[in-house]
Structures are given as C-alpha cells and as structure tokens.
PDBQT receptor file of N, H, CA, C and O in Angstrom, charges set to zero:
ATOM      1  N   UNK A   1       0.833  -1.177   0.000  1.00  0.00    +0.000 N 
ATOM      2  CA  UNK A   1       0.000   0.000   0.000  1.00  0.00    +0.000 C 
ATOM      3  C   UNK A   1       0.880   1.243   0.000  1.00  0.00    +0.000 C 
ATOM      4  O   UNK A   1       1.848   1.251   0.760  1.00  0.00    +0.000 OA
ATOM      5  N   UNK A   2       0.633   2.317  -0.794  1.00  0.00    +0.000 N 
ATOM      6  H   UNK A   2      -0.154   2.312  -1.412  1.00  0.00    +0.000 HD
ATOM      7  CA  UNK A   2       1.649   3.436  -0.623  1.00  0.00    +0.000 C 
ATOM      8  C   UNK A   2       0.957   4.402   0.536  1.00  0.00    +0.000 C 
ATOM      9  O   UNK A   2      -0.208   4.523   0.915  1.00  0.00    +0.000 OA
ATOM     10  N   UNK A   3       2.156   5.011   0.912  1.00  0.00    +0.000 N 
ATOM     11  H   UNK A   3       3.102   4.913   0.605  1.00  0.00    +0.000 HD
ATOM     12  CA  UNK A   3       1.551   5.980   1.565  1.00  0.00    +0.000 C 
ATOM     13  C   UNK A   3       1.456   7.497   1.317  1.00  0.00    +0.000 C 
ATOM     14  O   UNK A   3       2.386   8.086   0.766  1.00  0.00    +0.000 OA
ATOM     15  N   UNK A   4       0.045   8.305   1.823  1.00  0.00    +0.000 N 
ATOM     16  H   UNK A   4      -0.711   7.826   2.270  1.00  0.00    +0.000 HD
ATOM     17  CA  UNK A   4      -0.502   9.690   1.160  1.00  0.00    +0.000 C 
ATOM     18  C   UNK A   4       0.492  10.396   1.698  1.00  0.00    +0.000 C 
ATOM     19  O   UNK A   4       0.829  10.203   2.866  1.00  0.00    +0.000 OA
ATOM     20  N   UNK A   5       1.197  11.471   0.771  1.00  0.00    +0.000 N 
ATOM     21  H   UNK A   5       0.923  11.628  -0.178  1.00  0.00    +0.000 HD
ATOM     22  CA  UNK A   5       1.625  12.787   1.395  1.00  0.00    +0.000 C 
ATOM     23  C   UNK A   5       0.709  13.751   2.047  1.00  0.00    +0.000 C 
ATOM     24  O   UNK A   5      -0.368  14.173   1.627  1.00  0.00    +0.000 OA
ATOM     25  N   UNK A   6       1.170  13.955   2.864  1.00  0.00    +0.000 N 
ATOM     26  H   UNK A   6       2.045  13.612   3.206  1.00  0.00    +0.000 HD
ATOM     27  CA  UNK A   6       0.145  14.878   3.654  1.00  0.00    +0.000 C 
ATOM     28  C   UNK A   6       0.454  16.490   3.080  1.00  0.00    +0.000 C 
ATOM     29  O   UNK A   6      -0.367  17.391   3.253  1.00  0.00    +0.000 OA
ATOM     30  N   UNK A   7       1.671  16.680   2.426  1.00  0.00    +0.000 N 
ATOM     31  H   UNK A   7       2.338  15.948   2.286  1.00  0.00    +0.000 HD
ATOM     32  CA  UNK A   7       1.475  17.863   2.117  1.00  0.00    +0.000 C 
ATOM     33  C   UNK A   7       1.061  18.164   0.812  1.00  0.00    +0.000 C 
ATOM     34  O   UNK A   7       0.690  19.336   0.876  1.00  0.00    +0.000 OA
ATOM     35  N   UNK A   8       0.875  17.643  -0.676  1.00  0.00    +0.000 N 
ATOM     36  H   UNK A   8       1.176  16.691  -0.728  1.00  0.00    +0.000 HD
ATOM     37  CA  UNK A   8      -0.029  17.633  -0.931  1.00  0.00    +0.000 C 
ATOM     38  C   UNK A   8      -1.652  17.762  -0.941  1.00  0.00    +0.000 C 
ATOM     39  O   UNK A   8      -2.361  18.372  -1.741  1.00  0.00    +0.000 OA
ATOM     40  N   UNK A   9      -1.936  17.163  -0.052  1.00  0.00    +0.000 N 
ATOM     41  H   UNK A   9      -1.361  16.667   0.598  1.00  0.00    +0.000 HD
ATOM     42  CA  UNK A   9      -3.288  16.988   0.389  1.00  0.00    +0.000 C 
ATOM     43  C   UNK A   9      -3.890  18.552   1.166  1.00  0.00    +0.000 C 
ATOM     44  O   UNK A   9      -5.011  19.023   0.970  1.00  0.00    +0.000 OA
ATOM     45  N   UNK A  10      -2.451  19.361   2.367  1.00  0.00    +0.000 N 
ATOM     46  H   UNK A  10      -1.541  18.979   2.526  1.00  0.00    +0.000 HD
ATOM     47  CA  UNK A  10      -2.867  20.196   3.156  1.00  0.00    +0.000 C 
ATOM     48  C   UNK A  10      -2.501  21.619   1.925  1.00  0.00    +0.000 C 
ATOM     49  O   UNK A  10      -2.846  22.750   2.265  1.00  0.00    +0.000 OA
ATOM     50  N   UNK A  11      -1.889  21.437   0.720  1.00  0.00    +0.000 N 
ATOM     51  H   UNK A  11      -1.608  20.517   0.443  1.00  0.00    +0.000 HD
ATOM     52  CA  UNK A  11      -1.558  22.641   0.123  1.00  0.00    +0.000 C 
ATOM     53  C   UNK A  11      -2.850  22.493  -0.684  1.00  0.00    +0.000 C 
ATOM     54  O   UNK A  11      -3.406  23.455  -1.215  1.00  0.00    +0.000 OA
ATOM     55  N   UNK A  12      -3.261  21.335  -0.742  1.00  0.00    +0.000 N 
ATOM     56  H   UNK A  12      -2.809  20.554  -0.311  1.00  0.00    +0.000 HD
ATOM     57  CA  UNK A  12      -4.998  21.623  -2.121  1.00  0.00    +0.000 C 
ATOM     58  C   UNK A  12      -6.071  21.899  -1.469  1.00  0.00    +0.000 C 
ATOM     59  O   UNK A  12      -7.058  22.222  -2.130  1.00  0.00    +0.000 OA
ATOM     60  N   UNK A  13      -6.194  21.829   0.477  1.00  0.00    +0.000 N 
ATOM     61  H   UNK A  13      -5.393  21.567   1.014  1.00  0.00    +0.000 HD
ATOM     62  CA  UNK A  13      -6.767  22.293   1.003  1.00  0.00    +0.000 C 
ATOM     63  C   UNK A  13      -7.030  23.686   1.805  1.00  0.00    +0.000 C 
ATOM     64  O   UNK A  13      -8.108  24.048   2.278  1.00  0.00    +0.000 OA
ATOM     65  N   UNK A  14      -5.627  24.470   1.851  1.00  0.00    +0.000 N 
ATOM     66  H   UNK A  14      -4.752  24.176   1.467  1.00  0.00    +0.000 HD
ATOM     67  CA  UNK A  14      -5.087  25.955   1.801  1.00  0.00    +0.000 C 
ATOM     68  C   UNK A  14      -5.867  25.976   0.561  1.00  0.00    +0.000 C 
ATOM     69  O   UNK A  14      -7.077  26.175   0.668  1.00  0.00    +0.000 OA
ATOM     70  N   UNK A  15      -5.198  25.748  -0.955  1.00  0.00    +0.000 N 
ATOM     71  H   UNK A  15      -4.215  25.587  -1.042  1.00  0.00    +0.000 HD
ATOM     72  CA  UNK A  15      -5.820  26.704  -1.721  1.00  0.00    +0.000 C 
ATOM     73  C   UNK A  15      -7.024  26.288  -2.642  1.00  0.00    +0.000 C 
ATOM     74  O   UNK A  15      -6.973  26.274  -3.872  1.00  0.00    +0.000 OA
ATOM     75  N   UNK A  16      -8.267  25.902  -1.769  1.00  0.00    +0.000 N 
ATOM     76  H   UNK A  16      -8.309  25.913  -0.770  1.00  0.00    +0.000 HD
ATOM     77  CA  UNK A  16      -9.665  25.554  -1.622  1.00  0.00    +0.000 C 
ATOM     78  C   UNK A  16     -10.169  26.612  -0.720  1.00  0.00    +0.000 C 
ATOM     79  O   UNK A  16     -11.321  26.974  -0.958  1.00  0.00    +0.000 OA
ATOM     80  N   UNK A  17      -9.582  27.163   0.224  1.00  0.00    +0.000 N 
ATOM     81  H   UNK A  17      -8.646  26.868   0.418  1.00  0.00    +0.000 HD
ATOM     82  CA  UNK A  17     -10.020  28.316   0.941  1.00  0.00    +0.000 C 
ATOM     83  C   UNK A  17      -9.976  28.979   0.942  1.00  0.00    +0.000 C 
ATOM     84  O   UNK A  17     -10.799  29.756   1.427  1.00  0.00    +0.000 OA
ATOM     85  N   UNK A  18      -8.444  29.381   0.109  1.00  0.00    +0.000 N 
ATOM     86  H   UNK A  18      -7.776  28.750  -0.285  1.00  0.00    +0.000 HD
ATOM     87  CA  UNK A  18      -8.066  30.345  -0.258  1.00  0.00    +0.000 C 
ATOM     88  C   UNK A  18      -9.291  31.133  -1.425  1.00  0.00    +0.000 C 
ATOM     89  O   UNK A  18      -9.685  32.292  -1.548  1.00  0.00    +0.000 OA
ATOM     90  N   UNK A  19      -9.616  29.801  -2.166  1.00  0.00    +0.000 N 
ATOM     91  H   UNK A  19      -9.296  28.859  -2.066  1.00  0.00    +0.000 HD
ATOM     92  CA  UNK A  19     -10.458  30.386  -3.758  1.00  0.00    +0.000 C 
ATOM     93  C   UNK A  19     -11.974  30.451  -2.780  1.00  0.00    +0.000 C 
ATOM     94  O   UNK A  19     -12.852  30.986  -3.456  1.00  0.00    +0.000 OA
ATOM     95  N   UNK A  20     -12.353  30.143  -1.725  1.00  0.00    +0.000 N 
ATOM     96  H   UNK A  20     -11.639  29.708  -1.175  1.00  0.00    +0.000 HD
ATOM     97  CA  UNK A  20     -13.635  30.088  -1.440  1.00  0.00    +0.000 C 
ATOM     98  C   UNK A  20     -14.088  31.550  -0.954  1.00  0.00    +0.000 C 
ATOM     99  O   UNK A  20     -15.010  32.287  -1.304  1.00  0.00    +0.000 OA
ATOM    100  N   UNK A  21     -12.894  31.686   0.151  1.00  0.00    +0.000 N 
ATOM    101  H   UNK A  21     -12.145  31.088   0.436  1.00  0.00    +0.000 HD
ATOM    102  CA  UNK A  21     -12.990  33.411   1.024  1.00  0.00    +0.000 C 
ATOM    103  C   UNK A  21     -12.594  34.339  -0.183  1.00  0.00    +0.000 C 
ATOM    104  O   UNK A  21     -13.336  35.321  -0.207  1.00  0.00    +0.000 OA
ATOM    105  N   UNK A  22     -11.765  34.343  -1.081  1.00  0.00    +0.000 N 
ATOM    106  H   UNK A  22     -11.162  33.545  -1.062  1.00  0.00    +0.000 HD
ATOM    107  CA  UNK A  22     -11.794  35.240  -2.246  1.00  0.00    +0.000 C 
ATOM    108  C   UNK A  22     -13.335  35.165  -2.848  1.00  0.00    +0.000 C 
ATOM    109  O   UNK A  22     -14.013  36.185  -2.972  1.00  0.00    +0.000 OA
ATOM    110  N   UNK A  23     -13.784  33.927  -3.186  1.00  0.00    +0.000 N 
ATOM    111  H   UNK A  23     -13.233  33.099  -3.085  1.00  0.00    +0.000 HD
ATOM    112  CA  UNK A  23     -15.200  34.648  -3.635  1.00  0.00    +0.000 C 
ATOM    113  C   UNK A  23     -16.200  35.408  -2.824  1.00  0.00    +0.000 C 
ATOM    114  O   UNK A  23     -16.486  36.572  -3.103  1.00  0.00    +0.000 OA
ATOM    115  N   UNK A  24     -16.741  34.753  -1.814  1.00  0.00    +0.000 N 
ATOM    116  H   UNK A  24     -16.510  33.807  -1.588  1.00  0.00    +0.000 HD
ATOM    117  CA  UNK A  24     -17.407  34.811  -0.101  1.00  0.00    +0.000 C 
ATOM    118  C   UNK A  24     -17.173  36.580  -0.253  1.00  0.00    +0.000 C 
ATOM    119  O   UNK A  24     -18.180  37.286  -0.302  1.00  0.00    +0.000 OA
ATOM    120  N   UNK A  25     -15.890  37.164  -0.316  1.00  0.00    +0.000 N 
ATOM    121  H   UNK A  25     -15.072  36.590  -0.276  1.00  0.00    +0.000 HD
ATOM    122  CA  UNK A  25     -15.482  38.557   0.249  1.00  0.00    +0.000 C 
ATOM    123  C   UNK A  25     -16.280  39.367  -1.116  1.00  0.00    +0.000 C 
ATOM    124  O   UNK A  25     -16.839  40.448  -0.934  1.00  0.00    +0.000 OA
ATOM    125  N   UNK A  26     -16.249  38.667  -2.549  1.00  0.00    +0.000 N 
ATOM    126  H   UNK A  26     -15.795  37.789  -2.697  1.00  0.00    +0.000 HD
ATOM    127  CA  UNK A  26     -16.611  39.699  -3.326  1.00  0.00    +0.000 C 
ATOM    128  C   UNK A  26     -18.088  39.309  -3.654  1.00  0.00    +0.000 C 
ATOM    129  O   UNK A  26     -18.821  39.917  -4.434  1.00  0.00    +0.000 OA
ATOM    130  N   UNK A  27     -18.236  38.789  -3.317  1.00  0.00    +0.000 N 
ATOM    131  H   UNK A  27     -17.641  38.294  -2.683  1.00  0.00    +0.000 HD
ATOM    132  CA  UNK A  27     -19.823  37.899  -3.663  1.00  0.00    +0.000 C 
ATOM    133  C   UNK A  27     -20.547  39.591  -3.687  1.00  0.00    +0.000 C 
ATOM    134  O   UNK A  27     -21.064  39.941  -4.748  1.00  0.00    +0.000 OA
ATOM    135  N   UNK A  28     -20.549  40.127  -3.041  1.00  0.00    +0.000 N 
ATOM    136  H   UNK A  28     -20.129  39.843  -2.180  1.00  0.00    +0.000 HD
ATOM    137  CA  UNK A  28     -21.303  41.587  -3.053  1.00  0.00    +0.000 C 
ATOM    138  C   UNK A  28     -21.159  42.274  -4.179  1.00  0.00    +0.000 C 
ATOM    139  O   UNK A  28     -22.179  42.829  -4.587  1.00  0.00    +0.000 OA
ATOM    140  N   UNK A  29     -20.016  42.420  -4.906  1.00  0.00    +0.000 N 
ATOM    141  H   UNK A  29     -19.187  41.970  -4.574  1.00  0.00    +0.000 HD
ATOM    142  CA  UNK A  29     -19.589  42.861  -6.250  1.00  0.00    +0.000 C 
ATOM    143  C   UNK A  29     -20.199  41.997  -7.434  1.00  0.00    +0.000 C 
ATOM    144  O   UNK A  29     -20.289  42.436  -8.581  1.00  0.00    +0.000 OA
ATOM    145  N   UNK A  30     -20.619  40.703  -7.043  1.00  0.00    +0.000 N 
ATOM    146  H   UNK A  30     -20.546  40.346  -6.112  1.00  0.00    +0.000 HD
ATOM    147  CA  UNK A  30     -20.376  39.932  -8.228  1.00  0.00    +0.000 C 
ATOM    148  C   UNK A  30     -22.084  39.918  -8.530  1.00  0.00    +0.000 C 
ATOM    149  O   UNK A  30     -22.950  40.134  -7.682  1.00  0.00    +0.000 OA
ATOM    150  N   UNK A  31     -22.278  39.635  -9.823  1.00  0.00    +0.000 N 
ATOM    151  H   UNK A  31     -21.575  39.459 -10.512  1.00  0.00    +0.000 HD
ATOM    152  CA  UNK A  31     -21.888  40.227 -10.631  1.00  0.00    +0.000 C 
ATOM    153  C   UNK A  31     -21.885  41.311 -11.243  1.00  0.00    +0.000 C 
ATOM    154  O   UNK A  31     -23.114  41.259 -11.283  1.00  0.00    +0.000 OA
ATOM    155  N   UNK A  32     -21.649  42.309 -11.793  1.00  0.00    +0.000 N 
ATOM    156  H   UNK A  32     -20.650  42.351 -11.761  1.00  0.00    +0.000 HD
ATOM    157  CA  UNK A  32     -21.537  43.973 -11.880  1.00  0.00    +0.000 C 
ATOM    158  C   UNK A  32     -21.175  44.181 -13.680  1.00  0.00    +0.000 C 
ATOM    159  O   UNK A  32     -20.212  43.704 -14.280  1.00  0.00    +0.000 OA
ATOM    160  N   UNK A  33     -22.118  44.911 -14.161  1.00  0.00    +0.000 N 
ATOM    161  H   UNK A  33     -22.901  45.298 -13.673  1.00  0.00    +0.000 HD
ATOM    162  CA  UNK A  33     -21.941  44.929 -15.656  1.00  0.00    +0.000 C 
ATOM    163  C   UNK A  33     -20.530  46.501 -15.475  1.00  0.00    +0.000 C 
ATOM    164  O   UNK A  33     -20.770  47.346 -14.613  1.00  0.00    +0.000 OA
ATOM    165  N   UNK A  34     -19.905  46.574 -15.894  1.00  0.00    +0.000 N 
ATOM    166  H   UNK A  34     -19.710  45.887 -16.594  1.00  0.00    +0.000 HD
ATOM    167  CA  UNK A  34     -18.772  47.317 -16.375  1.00  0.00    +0.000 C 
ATOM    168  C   UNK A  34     -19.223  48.312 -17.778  1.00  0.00    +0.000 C 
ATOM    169  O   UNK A  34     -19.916  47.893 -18.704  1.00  0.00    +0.000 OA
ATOM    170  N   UNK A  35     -18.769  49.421 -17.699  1.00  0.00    +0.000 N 
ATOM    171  H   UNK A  35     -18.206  49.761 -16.946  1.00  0.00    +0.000 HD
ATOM    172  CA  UNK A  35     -18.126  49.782 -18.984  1.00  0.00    +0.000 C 
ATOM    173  C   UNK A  35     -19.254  49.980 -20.358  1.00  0.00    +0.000 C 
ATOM    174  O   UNK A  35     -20.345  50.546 -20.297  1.00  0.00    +0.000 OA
ATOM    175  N   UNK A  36     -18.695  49.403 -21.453  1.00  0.00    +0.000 N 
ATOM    176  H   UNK A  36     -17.809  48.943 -21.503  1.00  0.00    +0.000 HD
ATOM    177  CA  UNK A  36     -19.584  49.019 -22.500  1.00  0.00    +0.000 C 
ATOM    178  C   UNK A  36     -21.058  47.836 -22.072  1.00  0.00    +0.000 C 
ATOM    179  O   UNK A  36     -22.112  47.944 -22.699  1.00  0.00    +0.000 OA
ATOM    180  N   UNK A  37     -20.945  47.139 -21.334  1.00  0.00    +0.000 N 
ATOM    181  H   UNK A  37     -20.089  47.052 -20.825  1.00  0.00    +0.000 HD
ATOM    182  CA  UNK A  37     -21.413  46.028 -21.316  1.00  0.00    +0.000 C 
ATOM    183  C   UNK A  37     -22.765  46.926 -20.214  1.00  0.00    +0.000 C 
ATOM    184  O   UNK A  37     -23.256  46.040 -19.514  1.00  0.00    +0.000 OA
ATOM    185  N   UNK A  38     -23.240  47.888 -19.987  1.00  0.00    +0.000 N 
ATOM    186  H   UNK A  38     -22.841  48.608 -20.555  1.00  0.00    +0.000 HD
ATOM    187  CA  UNK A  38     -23.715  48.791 -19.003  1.00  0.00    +0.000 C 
ATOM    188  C   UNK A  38     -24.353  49.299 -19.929  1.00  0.00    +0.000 C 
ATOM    189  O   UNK A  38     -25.544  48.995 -20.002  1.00  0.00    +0.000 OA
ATOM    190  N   UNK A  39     -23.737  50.303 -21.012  1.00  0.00    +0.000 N 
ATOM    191  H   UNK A  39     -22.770  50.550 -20.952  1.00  0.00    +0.000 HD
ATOM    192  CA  UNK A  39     -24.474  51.440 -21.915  1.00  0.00    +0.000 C 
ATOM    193  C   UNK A  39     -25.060  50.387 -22.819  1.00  0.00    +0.000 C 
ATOM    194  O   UNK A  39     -26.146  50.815 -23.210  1.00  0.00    +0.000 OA
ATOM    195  N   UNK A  40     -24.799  49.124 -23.350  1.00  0.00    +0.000 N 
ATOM    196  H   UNK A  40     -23.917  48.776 -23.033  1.00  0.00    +0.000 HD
ATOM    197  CA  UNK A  40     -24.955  48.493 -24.118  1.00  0.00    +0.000 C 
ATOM    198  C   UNK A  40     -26.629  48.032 -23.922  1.00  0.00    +0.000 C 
ATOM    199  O   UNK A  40     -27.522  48.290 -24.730  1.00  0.00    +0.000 OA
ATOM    200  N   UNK A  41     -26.780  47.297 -22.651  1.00  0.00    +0.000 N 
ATOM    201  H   UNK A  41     -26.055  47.088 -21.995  1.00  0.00    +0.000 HD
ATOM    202  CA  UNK A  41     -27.695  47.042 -21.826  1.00  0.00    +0.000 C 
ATOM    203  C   UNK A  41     -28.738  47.956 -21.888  1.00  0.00    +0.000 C 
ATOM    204  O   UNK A  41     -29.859  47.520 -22.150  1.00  0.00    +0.000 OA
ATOM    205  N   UNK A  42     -28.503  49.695 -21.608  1.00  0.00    +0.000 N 
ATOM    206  H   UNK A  42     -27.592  50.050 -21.396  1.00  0.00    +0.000 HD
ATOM    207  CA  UNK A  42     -29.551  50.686 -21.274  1.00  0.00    +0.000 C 
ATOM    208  C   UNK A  42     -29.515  51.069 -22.587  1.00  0.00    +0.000 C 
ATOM    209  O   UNK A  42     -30.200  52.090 -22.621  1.00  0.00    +0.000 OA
ATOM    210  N   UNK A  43     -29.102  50.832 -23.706  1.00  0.00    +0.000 N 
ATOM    211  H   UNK A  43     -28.545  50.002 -23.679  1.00  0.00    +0.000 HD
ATOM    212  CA  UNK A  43     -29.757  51.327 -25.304  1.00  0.00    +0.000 C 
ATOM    213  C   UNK A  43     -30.489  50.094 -25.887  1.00  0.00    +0.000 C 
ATOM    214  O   UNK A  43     -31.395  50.437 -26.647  1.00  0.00    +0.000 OA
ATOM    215  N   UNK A  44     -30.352  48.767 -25.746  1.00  0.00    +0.000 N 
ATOM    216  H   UNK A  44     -29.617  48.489 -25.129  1.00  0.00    +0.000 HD
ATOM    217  CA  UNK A  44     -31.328  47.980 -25.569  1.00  0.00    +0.000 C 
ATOM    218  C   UNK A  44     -32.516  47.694 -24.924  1.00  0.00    +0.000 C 
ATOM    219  O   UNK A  44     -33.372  46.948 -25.401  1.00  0.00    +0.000 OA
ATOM    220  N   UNK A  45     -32.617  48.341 -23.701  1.00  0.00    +0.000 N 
ATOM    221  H   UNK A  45     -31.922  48.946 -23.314  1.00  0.00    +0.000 HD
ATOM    222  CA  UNK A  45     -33.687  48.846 -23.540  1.00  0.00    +0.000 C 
ATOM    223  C   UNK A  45     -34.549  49.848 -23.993  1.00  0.00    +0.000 C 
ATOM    224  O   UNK A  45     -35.747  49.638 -24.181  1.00  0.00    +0.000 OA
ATOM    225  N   UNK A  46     -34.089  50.760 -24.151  1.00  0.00    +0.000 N 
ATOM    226  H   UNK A  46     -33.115  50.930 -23.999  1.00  0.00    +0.000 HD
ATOM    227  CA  UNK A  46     -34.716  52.400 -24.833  1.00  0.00    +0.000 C 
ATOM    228  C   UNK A  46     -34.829  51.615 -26.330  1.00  0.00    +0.000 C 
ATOM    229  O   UNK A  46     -35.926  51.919 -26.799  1.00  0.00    +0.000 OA
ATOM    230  N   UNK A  47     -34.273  50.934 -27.029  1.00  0.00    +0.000 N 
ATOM    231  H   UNK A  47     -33.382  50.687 -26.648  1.00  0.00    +0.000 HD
ATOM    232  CA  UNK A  47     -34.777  50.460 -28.164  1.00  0.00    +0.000 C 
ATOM    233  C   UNK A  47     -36.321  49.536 -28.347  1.00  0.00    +0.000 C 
ATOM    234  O   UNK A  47     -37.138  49.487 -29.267  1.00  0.00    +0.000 OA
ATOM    235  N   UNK A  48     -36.246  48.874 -27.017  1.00  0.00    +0.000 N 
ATOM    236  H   UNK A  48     -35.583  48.914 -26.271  1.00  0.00    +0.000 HD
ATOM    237  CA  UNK A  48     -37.094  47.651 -26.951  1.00  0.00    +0.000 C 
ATOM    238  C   UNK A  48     -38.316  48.523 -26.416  1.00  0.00    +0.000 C 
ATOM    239  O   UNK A  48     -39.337  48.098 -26.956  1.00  0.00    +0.000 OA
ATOM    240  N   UNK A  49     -38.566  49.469 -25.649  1.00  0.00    +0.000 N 
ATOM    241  H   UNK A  49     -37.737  49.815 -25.210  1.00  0.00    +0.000 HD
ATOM    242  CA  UNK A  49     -39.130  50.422 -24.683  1.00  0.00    +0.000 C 
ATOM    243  C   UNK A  49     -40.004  51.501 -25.971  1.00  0.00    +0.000 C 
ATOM    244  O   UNK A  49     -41.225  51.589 -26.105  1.00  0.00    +0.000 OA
ATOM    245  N   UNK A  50     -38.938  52.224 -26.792  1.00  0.00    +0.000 N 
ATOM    246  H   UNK A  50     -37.946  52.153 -26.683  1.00  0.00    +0.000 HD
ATOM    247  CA  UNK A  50     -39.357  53.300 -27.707  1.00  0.00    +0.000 C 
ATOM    248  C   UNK A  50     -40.157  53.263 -28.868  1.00  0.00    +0.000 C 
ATOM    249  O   UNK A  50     -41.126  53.876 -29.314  1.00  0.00    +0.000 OA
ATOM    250  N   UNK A  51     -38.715  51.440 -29.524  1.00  0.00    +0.000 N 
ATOM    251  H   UNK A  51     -37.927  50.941 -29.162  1.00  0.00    +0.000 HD
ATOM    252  CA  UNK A  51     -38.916  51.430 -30.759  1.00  0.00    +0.000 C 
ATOM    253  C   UNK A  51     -40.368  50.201 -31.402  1.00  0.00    +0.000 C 
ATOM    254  O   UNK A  51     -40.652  49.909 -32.564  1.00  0.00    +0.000 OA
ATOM    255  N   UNK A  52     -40.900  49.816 -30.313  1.00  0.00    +0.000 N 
ATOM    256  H   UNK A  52     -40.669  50.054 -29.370  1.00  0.00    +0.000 HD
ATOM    257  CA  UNK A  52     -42.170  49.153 -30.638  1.00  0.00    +0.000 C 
ATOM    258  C   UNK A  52     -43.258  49.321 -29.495  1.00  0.00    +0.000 C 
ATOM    259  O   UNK A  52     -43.746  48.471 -28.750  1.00  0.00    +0.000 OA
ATOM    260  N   UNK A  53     -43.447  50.456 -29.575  1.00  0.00    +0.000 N 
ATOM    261  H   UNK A  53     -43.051  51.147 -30.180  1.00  0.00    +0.000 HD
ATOM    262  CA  UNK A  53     -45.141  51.155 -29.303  1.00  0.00    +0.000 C 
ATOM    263  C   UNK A  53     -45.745  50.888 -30.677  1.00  0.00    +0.000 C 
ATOM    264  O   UNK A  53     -46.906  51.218 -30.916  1.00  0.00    +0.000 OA
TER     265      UNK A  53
C-alpha cells in the first residue's frame, strides 16, 4: 500500500479556501456589468421600450 503525502493533500486544502474566502469577500460585487457592457444594456432597452409602441 503506498503511503498519502500529507502535504499535498494540506496545500490543495489551503488553496480551496483560499479560492472560497476570495469569492465569499466579493460575492457583493459579483456580478456587476462594467463599462460598455452597461451602456450596451440601457440602449437595448430604450430600443425595446421606444422602438415598438
């Protein structure tokens, strides 16, 4: 039978927490239209809104 490295095992479990509390902290931000992807959004509306009465 071989035996498990334990450090392996404790570095994929650091960075499992690492990626969990990075999301957890921005979860409030996420998701957030930016930029183009914002104006893009509010002239698709005013099109959909204006252009078929």
């Amino acid at each position: 039978m071989k035996k498990v490295k334990i450090l392996p095992i404790y570095l994929s479990f650091l960075i499992l927490i690492y990626i969990l509390f990075v999301i957890i902290v921005n979860l409030s931000s996420f998701p957030r239209l930016h930029g183009d992807e914002a104006w893009f959004g509010l002239n698709a509306r005013e099109i959909l809104h204006h252009c078929f009465d």
